[in-house]
C-alpha positions as a printed NumPy array, in Angstrom:
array([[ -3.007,  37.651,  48.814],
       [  0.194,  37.711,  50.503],
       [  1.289,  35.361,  53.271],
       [  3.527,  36.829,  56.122],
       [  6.478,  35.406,  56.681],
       [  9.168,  35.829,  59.496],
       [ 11.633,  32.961,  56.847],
       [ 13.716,  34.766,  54.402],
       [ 14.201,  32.01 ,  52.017],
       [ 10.167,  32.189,  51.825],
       [ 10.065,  35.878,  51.86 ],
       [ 12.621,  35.714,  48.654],
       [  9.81 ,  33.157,  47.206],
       [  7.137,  35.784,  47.436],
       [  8.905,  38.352,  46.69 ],
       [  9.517,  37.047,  42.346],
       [  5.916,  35.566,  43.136],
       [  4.821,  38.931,  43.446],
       [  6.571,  40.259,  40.547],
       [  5.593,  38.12 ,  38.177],
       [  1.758,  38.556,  39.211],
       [  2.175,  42.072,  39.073],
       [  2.555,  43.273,  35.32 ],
       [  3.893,  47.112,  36.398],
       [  6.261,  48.848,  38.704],
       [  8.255,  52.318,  38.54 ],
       [ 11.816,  52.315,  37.273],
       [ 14.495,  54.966,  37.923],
       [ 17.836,  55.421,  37.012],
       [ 19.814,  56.532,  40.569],
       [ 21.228,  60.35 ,  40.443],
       [ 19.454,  60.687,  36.978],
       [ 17.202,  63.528,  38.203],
       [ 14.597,  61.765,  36.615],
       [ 11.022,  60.382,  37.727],
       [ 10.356,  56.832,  38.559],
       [  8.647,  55.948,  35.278],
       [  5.825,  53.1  ,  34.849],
       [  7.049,  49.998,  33.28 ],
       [  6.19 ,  46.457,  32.089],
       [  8.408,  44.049,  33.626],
       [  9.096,  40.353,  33.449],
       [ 10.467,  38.866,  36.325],
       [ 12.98 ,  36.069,  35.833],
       [ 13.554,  34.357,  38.659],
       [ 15.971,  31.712,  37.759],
       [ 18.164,  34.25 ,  36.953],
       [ 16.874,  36.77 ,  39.522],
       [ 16.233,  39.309,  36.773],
       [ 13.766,  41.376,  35.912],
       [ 13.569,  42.158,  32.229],
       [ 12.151,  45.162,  30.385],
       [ 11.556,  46.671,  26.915],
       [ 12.212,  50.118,  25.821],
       [ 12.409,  52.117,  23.107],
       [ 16.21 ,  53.231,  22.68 ],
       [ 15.29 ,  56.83 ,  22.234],
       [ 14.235,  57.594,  25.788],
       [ 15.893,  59.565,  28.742],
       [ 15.666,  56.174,  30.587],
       [ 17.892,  54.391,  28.054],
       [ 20.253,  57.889,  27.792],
       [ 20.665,  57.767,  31.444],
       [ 21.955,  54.138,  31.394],
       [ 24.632,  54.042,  29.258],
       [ 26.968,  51.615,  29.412],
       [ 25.229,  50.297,  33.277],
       [ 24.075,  52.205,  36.231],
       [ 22.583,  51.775,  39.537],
       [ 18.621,  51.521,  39.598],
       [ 15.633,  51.422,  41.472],
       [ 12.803,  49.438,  40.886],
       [  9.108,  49.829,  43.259],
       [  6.431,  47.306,  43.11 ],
       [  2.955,  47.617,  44.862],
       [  0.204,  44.433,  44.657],
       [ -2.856,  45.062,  43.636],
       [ -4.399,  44.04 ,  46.413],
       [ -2.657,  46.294,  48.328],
       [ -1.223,  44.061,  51.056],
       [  2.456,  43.31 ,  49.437],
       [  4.792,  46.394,  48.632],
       [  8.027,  46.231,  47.241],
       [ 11.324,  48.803,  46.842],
       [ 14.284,  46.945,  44.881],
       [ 17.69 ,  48.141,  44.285],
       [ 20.431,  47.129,  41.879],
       [ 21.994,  47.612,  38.659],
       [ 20.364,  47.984,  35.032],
       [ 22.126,  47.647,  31.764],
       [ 20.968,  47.701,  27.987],
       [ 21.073,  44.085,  27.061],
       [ 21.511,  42.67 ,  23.314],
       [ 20.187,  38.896,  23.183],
       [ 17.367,  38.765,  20.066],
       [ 16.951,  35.104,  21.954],
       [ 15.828,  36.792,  25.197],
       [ 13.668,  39.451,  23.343],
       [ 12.188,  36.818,  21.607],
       [ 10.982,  34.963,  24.714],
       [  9.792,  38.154,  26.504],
       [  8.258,  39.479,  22.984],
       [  3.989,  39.792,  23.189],
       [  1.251,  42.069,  21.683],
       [  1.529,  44.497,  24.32 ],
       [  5.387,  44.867,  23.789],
       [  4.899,  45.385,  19.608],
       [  1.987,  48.323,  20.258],
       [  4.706,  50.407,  21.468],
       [  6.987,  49.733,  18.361],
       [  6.225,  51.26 ,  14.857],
       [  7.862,  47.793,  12.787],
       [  6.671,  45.521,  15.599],
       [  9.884,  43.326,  16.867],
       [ 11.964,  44.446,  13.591],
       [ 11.668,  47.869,  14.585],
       [ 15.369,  49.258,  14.892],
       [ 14.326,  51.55 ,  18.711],
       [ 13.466,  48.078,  20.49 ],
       [ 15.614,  47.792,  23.471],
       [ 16.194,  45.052,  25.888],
       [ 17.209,  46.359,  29.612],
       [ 18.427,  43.48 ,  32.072],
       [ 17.644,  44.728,  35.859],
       [ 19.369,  42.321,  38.826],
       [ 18.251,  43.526,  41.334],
       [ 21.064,  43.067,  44.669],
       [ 18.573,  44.3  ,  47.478],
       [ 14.596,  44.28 ,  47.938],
       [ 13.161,  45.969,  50.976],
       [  9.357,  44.395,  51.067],
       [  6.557,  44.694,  53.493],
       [  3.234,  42.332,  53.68 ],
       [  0.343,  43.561,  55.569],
       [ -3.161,  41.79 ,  56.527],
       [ -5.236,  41.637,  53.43 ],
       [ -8.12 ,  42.865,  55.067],
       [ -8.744,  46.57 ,  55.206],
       [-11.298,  46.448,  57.846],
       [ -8.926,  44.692,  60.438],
       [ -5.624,  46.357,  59.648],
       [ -8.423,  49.771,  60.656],
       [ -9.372,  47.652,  63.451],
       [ -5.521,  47.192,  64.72 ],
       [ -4.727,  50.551,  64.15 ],
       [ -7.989,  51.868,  66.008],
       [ -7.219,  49.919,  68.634],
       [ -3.524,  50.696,  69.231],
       [ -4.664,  54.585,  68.743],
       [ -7.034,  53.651,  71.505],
       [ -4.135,  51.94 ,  73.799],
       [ -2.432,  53.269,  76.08 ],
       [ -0.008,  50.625,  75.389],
       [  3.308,  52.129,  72.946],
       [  4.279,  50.155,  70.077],
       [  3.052,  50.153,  66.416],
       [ -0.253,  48.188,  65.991],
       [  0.897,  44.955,  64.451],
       [ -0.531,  44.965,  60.652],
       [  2.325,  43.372,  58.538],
       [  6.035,  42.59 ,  58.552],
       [  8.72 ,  43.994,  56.829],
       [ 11.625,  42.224,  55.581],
       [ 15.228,  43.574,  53.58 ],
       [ 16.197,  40.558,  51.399],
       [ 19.298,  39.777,  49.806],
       [ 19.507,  38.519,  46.469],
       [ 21.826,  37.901,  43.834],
       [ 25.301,  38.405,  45.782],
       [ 27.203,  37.329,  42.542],
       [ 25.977,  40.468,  40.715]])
């Protein structure tokens, strides 16, 4: 479950918590004209990277070329923690780094396994995350929102915070 947070430095901490609970988020390559697609990720946070692997035969790999801007969504599975990243994504060639990330589910979408020529590393550092945590609970976010409908207070019923992060400013 996610914790709100009005600290930043906390709010960062969740944020590559998050993404390394959560296995999949959408990818897209900015001014591509492409969808966001579904993809595996592995969130590094030492590095504040998020690594993925490919097959070098895709539109998403042809629309990188040699680096481009990217965005990257995110959304818990318990449905209180939502994510929207931005930053830049480049093919990356380290056979050490593949190796780490390498698993069962990365070799069932590779004919050879990790020998097949198509495998494709693709560093993502992200610069910018734009996240929002609401209550866990369904029932009382309804609750809030029933009751602010109800009001005849203004405002937005208070259900979750939203925070815009900065990360990696040497990228």
């Amino acid at each position: 479950m996610a914790t709100r947070t009005e600290d930043p430095v906390k709010a960062k901490g969740q944020l590559w918590d998050k993404l390394d609970d959560t296995r999949v988020g959408m990818l897209w390559v900015k001014d591509s004209g492409q969808h966001p697609q579904p993809m595996t990720h592995y969130a590094d946070p030492g590095t504040e990277s998020i690594w993925f692997i490919t097959s070098s035969d895709t539109d998403l790999v042809a629309a990188i070329g040699h680096g481009a801007e990217a965005g990257f969504t995110l959304q818990a599975p318990s449905g209180d923690y939502q994510a929207s990243l931005q930053g830049s994504l480049v093919v990356y060639d380290s056979a050490e780094k593949l190796d780490e990330l390498w698993s069962y589910g990365a070799a069932a979408w590779f004919e050879h396994g990790r020998d097949d020529p198509k495998v494709t590393l693709l560093r993502y550092t992200p610069r910018e995350a734009s996240v929002w945590v609401s209550d866990g609970n369904p029932v009382v976010v309804g609750l809030k929102m029933m009751r602010a409908a109800m009001s005849d207070e203004k405002g937005d019923p208070d259900v979750g915070e939203h925070h815009v992060l900065h990360l990696n400013l040497a990228a």
